[in-house]
Z-matrix of the N, CA and C atoms (Angstrom, degrees):
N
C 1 1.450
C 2 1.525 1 108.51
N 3 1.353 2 127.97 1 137.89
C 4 1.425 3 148.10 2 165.01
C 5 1.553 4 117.32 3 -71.86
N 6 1.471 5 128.41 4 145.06
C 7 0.877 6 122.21 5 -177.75
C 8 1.570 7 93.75 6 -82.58
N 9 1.584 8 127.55 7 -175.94
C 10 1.541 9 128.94 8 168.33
C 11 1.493 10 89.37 9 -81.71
N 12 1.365 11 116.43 10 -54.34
C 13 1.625 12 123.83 11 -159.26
C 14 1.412 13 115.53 12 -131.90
N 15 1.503 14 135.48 13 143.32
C 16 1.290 15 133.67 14 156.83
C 17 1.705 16 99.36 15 -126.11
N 18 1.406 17 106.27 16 131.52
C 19 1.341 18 117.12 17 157.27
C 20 1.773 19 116.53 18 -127.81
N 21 1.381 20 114.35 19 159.85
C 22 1.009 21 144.50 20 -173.58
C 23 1.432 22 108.89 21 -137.13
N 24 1.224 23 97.85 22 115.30
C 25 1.585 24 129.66 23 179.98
C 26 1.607 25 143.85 24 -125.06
N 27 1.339 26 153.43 25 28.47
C 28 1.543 27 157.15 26 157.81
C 29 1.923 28 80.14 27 56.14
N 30 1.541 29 109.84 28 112.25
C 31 1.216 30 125.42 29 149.58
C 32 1.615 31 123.98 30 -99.23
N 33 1.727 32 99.34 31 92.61
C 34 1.797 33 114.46 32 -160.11
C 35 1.599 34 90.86 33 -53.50
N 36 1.574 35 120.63 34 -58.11
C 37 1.364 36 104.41 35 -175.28
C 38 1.508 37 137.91 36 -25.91
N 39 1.794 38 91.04 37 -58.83
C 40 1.731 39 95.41 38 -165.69
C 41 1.237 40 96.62 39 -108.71
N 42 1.665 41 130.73 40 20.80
C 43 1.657 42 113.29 41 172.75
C 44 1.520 43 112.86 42 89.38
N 45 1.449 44 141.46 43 0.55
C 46 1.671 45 129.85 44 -141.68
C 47 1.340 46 76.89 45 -171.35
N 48 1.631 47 84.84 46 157.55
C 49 1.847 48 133.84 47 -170.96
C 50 1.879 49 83.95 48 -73.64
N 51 1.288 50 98.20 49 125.68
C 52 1.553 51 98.33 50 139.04
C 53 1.280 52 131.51 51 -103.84
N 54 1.697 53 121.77 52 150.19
C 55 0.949 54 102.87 53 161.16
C 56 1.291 55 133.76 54 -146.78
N 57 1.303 56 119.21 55 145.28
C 58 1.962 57 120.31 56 -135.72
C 59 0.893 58 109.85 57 -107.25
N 60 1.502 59 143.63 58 107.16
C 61 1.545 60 129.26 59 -145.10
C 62 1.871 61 86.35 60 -121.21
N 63 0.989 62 121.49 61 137.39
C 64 1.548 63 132.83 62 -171.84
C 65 1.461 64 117.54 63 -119.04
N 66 1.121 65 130.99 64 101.08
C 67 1.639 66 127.57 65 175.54
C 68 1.472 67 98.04 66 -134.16
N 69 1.623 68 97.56 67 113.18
C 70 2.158 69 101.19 68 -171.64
C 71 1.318 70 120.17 69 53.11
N 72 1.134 71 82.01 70 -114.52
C 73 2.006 72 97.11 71 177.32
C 74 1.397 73 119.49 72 -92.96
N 75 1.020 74 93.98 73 -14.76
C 76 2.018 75 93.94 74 177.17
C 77 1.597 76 109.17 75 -87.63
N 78 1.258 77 99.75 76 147.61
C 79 1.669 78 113.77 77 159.53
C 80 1.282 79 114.58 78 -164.31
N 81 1.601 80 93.36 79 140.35
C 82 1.387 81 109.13 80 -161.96
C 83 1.660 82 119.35 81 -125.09
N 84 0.955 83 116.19 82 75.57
C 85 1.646 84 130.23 83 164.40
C 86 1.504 85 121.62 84 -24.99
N 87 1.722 86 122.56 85 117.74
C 88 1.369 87 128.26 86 170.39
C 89 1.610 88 108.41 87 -128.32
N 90 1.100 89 97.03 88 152.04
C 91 1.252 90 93.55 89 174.44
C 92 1.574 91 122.09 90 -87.98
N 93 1.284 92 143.11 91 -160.69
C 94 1.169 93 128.88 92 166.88
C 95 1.214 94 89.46 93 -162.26
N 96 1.797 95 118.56 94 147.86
C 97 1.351 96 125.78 95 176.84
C 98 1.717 97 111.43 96 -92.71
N 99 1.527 98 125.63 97 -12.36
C 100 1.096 99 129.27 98 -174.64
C 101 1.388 100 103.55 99 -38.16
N 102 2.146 101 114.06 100 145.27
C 103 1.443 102 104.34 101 176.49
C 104 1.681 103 109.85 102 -67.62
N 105 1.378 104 103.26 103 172.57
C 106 1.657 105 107.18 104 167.03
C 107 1.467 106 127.36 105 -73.23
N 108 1.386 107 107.46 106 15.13
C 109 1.601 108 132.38 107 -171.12
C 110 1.720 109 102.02 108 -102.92
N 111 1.393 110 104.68 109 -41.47
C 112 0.877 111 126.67 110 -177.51
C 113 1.627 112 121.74 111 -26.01
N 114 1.476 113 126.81 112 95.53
C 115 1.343 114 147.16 113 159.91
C 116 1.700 115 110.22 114 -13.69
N 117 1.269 116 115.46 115 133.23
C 118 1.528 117 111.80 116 -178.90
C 119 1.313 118 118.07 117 -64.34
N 120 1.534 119 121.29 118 -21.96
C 121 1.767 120 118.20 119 -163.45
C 122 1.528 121 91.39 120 -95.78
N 123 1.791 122 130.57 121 -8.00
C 124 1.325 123 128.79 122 162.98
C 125 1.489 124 106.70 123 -64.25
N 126 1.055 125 103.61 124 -82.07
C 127 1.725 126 114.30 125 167.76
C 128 1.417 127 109.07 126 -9.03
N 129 1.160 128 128.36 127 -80.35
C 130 1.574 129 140.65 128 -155.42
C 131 1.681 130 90.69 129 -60.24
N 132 1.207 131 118.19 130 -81.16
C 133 1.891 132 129.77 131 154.90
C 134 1.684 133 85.43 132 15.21
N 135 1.543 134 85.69 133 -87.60
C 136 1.982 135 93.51 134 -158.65
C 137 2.027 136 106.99 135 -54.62
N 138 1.281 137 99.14 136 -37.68
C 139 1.543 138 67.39 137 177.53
C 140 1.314 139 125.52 138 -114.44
N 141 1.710 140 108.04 139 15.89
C 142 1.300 141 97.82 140 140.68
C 143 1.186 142 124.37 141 -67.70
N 144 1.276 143 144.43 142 -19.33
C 145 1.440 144 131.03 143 -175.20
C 146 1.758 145 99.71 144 -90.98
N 147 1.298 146 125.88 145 -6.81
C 148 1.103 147 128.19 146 174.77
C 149 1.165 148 127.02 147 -74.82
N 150 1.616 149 114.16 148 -29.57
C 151 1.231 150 137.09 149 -158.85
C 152 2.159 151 92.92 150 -88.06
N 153 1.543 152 90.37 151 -57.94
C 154 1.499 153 110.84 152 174.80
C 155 2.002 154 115.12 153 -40.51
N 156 1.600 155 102.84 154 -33.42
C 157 1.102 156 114.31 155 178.69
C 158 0.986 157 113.59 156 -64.32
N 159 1.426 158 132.35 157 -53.26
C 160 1.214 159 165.88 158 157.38
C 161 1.566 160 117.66 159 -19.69
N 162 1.823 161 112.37 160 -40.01
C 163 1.242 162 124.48 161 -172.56
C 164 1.177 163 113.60 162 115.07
N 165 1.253 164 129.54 163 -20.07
C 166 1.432 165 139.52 164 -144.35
C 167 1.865 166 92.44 165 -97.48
N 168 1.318 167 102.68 166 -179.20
C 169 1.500 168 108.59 167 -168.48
C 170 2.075 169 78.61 168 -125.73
N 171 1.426 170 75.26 169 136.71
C 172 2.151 171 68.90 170 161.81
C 173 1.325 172 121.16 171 -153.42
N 174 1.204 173 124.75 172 -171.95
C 175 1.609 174 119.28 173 -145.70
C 176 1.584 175 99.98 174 -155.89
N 177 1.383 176 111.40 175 113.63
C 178 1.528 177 109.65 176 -174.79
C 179 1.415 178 105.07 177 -19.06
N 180 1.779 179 82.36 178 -66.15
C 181 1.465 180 91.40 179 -149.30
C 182 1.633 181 135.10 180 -101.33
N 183 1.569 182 91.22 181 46.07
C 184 1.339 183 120.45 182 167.93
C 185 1.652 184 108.52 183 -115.08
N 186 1.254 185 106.75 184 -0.92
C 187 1.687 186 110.62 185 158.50
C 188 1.460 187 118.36 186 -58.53
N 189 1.141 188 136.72 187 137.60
C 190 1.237 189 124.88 188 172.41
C 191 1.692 190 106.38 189 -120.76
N 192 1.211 191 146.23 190 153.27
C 193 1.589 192 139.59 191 -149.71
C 194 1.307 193 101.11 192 -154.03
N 195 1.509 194 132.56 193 88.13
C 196 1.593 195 148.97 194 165.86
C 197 1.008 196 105.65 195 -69.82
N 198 1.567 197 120.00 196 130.96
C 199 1.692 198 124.99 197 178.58
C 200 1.163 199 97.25 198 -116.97
């Protein structure tokens, strides 16, 4: 199964990438340790394997990456 949505976002609070995995009504928040320097095809990397953690099947390039 696919998520609908994954985003990646700079969490000002705690310092770290979030990342927001979306299927319907659920969403499910991870954090990510990547730096805030951190390159977009790193980003996607980390939460594609995050998403994968998750159960989910994922797709680069259905990552989306908010700076």
């Amino acid at each position: 199964m696919q998520p609908d949505h994954v985003d990646v976002s700079w969490d000002v609070a705690k310092s770290k990438w979030l990342i927001r995995i979306e299927t319907g009504e659920e969403v499910i928040r991870r954090q990510c340790n990547e730096p805030k320097s951190a390159d977009d095809q790193s980003l996607r990397s980390a939460a594609q394997k995050i998403v994968q953690d998750e159960g989910y099947e994922s797709d680069l390039t259905r990552i989306s990456v908010h700076r």
